[in-house]
C-alpha positions as CSV (number, residue, x, y, z in Angstrom):
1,X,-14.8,-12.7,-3.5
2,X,-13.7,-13.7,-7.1
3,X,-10.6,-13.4,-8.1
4,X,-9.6,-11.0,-10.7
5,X,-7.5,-13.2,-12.3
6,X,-10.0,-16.0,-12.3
7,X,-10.9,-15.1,-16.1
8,X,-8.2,-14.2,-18.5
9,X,-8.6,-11.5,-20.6
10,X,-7.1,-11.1,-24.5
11,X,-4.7,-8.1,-24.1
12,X,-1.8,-7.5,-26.8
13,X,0.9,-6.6,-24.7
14,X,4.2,-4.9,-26.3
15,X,7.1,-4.8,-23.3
16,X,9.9,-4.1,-26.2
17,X,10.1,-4.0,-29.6
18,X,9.7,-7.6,-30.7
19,X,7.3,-8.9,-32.7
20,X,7.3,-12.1,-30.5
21,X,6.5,-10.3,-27.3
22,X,4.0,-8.2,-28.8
23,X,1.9,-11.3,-29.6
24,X,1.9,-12.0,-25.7
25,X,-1.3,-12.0,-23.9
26,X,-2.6,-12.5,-20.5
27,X,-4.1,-16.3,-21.2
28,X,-0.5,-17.5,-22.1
29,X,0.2,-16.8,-18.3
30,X,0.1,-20.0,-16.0
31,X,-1.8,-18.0,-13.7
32,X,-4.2,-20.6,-11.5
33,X,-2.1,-23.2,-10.5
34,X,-0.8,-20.5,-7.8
35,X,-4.0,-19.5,-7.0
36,X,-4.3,-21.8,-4.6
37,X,-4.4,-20.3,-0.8
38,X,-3.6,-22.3,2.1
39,X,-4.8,-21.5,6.0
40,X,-1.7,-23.6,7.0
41,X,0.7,-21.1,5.5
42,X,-1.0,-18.0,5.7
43,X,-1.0,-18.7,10.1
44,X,2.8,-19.7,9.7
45,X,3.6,-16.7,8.1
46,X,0.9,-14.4,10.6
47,X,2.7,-16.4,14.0
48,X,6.5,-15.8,12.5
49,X,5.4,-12.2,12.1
50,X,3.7,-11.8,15.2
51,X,5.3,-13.5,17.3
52,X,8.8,-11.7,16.6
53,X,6.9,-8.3,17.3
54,X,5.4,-9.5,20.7
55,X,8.5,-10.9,21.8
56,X,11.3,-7.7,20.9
57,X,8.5,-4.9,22.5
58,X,9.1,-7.2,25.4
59,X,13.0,-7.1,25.2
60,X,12.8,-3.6,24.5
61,X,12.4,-2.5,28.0
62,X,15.1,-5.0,29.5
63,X,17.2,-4.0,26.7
64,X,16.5,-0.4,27.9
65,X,17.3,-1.3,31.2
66,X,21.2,-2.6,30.7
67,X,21.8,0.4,27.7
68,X,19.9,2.3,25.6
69,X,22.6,1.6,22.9
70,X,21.1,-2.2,22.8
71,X,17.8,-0.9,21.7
72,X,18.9,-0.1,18.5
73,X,19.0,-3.1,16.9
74,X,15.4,-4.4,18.6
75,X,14.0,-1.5,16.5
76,X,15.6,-1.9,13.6
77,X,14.2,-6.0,13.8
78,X,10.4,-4.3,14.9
79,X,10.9,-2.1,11.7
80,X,11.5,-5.2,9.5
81,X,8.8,-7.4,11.1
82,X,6.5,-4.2,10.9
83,X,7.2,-3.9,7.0
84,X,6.4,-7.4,6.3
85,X,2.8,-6.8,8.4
86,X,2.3,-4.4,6.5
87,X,2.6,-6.5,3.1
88,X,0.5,-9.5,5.1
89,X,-1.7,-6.8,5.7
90,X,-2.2,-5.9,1.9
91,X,-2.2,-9.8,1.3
92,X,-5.5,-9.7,3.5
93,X,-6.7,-6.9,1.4
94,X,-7.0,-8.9,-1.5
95,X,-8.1,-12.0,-0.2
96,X,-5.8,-13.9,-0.9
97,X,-3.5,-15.0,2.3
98,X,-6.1,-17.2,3.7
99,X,-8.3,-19.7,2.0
100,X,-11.2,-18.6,4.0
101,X,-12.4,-15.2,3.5
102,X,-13.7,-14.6,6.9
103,X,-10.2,-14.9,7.9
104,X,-8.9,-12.8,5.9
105,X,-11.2,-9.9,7.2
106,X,-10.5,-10.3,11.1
107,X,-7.1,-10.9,10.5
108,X,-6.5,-8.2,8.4
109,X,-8.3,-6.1,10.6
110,X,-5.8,-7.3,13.3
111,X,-2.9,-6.5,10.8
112,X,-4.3,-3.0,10.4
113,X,-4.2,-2.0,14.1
114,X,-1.1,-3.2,14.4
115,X,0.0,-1.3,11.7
116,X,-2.0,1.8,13.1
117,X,-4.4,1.9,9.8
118,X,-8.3,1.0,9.0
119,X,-7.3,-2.4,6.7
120,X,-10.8,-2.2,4.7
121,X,-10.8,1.4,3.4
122,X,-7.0,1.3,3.0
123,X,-7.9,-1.8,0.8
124,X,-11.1,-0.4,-1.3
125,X,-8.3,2.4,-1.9
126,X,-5.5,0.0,-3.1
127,X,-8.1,-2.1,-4.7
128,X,-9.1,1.3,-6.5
129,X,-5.0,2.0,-8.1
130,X,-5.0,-2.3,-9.4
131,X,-8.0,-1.3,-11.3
132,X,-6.6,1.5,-13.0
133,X,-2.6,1.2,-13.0
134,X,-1.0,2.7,-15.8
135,X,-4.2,4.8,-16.3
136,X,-2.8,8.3,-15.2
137,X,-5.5,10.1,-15.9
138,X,-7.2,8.1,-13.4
139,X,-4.4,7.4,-11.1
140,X,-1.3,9.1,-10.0
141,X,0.5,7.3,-7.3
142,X,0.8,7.3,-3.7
143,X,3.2,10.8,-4.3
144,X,0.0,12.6,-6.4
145,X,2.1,13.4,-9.3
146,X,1.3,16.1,-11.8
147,X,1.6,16.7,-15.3
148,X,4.2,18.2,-16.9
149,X,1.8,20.8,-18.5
150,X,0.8,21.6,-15.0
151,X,4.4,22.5,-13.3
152,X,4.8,24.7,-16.1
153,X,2.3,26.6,-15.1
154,X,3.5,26.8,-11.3
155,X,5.2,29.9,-9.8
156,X,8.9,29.0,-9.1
157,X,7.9,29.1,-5.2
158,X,5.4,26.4,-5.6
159,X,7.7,24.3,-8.3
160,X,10.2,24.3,-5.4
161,X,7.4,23.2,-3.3
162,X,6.3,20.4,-5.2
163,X,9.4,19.2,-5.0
164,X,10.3,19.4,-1.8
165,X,7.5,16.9,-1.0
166,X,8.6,14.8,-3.3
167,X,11.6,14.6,-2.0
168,X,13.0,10.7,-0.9
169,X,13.8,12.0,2.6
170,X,9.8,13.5,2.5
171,X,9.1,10.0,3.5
172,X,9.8,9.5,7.0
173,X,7.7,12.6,8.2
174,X,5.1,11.1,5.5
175,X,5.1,7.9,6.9
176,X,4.3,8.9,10.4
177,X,1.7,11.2,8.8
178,X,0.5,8.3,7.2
179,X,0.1,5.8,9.5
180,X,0.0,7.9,13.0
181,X,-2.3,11.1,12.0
182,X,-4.1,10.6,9.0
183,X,-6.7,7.8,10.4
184,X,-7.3,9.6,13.4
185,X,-7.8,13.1,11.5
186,X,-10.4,10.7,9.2
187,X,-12.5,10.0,11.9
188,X,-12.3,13.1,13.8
189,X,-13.4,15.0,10.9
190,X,-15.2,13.1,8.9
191,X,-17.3,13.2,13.1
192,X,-17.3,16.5,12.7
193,X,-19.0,16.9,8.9
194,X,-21.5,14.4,10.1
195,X,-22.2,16.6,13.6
196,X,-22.2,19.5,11.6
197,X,-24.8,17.4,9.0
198,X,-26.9,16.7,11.9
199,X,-27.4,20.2,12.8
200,X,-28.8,21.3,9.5
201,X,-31.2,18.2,9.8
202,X,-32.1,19.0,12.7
203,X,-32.7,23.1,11.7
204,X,-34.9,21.4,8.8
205,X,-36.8,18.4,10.4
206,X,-36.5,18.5,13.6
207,X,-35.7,15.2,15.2
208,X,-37.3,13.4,12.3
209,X,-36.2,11.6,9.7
210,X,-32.8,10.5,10.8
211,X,-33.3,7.8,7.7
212,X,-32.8,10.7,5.9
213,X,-29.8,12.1,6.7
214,X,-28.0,8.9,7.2
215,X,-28.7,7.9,3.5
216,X,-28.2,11.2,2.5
217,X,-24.8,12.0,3.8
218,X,-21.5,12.1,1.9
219,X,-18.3,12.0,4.0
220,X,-14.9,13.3,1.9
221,X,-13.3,10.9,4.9
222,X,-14.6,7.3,4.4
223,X,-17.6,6.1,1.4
224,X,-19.5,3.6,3.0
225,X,-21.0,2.2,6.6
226,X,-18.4,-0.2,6.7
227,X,-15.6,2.0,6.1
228,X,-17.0,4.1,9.0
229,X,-17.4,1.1,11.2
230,X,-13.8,0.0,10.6
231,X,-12.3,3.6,10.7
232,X,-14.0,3.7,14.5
233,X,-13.1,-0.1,15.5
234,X,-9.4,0.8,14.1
235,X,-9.2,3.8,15.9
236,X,-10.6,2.2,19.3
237,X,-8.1,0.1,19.6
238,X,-4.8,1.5,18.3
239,X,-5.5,4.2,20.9
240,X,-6.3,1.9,23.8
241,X,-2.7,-0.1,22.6
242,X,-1.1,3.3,22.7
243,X,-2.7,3.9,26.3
244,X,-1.9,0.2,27.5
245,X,1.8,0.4,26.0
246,X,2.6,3.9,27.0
247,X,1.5,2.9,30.2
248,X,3.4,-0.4,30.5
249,X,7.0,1.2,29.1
250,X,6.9,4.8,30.4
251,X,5.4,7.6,27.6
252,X,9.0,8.9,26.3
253,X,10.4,5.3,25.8
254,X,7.2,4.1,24.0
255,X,6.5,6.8,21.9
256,X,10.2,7.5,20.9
257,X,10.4,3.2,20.0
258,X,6.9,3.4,18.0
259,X,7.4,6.3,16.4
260,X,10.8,5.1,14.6
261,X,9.6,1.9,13.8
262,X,5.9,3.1,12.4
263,X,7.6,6.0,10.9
264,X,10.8,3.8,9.1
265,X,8.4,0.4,8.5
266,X,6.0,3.3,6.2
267,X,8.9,4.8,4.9
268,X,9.7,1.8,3.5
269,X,6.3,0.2,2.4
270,X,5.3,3.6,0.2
271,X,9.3,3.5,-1.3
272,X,8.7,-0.1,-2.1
273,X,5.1,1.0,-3.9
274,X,6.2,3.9,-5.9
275,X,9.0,2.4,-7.0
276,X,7.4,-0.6,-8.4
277,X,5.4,1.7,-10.4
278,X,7.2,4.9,-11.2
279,X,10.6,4.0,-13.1
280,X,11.9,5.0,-16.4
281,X,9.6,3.7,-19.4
282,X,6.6,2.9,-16.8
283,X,3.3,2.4,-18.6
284,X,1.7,5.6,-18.3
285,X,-0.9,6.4,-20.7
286,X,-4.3,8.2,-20.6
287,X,-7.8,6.9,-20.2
288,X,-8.5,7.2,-24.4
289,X,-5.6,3.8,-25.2
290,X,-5.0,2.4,-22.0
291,X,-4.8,-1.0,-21.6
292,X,-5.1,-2.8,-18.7
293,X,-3.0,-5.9,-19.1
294,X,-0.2,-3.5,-20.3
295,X,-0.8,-1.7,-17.5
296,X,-0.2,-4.9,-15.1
297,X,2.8,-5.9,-17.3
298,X,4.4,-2.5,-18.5
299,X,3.8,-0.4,-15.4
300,X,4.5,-2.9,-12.8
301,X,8.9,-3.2,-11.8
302,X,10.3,-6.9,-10.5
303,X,12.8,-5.2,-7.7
304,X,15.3,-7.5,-7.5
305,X,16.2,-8.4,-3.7
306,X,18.0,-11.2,-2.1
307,X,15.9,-13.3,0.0
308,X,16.1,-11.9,3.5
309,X,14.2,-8.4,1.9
310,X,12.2,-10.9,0.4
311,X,11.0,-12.5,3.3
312,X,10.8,-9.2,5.4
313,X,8.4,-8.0,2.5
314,X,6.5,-10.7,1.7
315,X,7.8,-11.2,-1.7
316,X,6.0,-7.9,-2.7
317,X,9.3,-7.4,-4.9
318,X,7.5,-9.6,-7.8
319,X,5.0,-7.1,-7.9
320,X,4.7,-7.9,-11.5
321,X,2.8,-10.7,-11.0
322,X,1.2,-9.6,-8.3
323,X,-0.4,-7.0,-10.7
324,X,-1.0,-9.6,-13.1
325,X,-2.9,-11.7,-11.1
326,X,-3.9,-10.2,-7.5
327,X,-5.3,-13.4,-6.1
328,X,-2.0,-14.8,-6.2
329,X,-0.9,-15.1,-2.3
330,X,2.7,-13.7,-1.9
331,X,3.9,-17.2,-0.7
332,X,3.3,-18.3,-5.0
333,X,4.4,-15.4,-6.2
334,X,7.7,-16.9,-6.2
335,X,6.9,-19.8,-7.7
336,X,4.3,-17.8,-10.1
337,X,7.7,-15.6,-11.4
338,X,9.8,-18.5,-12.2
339,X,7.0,-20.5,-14.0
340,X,6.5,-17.6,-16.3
341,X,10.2,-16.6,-16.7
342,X,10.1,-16.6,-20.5
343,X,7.4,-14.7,-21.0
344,X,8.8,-12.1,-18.4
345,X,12.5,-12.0,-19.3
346,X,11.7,-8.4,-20.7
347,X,9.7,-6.6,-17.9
348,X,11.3,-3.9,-15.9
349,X,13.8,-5.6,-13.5
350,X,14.9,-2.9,-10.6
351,X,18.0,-3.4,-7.9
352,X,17.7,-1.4,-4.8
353,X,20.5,0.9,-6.2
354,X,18.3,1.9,-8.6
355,X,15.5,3.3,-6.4
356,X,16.9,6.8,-5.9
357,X,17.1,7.2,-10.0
358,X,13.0,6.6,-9.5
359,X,12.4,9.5,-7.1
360,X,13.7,11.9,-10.2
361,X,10.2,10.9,-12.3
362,X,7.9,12.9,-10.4
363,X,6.4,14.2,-13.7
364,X,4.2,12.7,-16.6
365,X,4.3,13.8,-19.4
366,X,0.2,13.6,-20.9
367,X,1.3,14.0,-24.5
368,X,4.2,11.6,-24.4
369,X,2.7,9.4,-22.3
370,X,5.5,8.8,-20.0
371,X,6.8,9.8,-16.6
372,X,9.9,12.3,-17.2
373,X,12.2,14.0,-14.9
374,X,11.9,18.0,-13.6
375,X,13.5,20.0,-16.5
């Protein structure tokens, strides 16, 4: 795969109002220095994620055993180590955790059924949002924002419905939609349109041509072969965990563990992505003047976090870099921040405190070009 940092592009960039900072471009950037990957580090990082998990679903039952009241804090640990598989997980994504890229496809399929998702659609999707940040026209956020212009136009039922979804809390119940029903509804419907496909080729041609209506069918649910291969391969095995686990711990105590720790650890990874993107004075323009490096720069948040939340996520807290350069693995971007400290003393800097303040921009604004609050 090449890297999409591996040629620097000539971007003006403008983070405030200096004339200095607006001379700032994307080659300035030491960028390849810390796009180096290393196999070494990528499997330390995979066995002190791993590991962790096997060994507290283990404890879980023991702990179980003596009081429920010492599970607790085993799944609140699962729900930290499942948050930081879920940002290895991405790392795989984008080729960059491992050196080899054949690694970085099994093991990120591995990553995704552990964290109940198909890793190579979810991937082409993310990969799909890196193209276009700050492009809203384009690209809206994991939340589907709308315009301003648009919630004008909404009856006051469905403005208080709109925001009711957006709501922070709206992200527990959309983090076990996310990660627990939405890849099985993909491949159980996306089955059905192509059943339902089959019966209208087979009303036409009989049963000929089956070239045909594999190269001619279009599923809303995955957009190539290999999505469908992986969707299926996914969904094979998280349910045969499910089967194997539910059987090994007793039904009520597995799925009452899993579903708090998939449901938090999602909870967390989607805060952690909207945030980095939606905040006061994001970069949010339309297709006509957008600008990609701006968009990397301008619509991508360093959230500040002391260095256990680092560790637990990977580091995806210098997501500002990360957008700059996506090849970067999370173990440089570290490194990657400091080097480039001067040139990104200006960029949005975010605390934890401030993430509620970012679930009030649930609006953009098309003509101002910005993301506003509800009025």
């Amino acid at each position: 795969m090449v890297l999409a940092c591996s040629k620097p592009q000539a971007h003006t960039k403008t983070i405030l109002t200096s004339p200095v900072l607006e001379q700032i471009r994307k080659r300035d950037f030491s960028l390849r220095p810390y796009l180096q990957r290393s196999n070494k580090r990528a499997f330390l990082q995979i066995a002190s994620t791993l590991l962790p998990i096997a060994g507290l679903w283990l404890l879980l039952p023991k702990a179980f055993a003596i009081s429920p009241l010492l599970v607790a804090p085993i799944l609140v640990l699962l729900i930290l180590f499942s948050s930081r598989c879920f940002s290895l997980m991405h790392d795989c994504g984008h080729q960059s955790l491992f050196r080899d890229n054949i690694l970085n496809h099994i093991v990120g399929f591995i990553l995704g059924v552990i964290n109940a998702i198909p890793q190579h659609p979810w991937s082409r999707g993310h990969a799909y949002h890196h193209r276009h940040n700050g492009n809203w026209d384009l690209y809206r956020g994991p939340s589907a924002l709308i315009t301003s212009a648009e919630y004008a136009s909404y009856s006051p039922w469905r403005k208080r419905f709109y925001q009711f979804l957006r709501h922070p809390l709206m992200l527990f119940p959309g983090g076990f939609f996310y990660l627990i029903i939405k890849p099985r509804a993909a491949l159980i419907l996306g089955s059905l349109d192509f059943a339902i496909d089959s019966l209208r080729h087979i009303s036409n041609n009989g049963f000929c041509k089956w070239q045909l209506l594999i190269s001619n069918h279009r599923s809303r649910h995955w957009y190539t072969a290999s999505e469908f291969w992986h969707i299926l391969g996914n969904n094979i095995c998280v349910v045969a965990t499910w089967v194997l686990m539910g059987s090994w711990l007793g039904l009520g105590l597995f799925w009452v563990s899993y579903s708090i720790v998939m449901t938090t650890s999602a909870a967390i990874m989607i805060c952690f992505f909207f945030v980095q993107h939606n905040f006061e004075g994001s970069y949010a323009h339309t297709t006509n003047d957008w600008d990609s490096f701006k968009g990397d720069i301008e619509g991508s948040s360093f959230l500040k976090m002391n260095r256990i939340f680092n560790w637990f996520s990977a580091d995806i807290g210098y997501h500002n870099v990360h957008h700059l350069c996506e090849g970067i693995p999370n173990y440089n971007l570290r490194a990657c921040h400091e080097a480039n400290a001067e040139l990104l003393k200006n960029i949005k800097v975010l605390n934890l405190v401030d993430i509620p303040s970012c679930f009030n921009l649930i609006l953009w604004d098309r003509d101002k070009q910005q993301l506003v609050t509800i009025p």
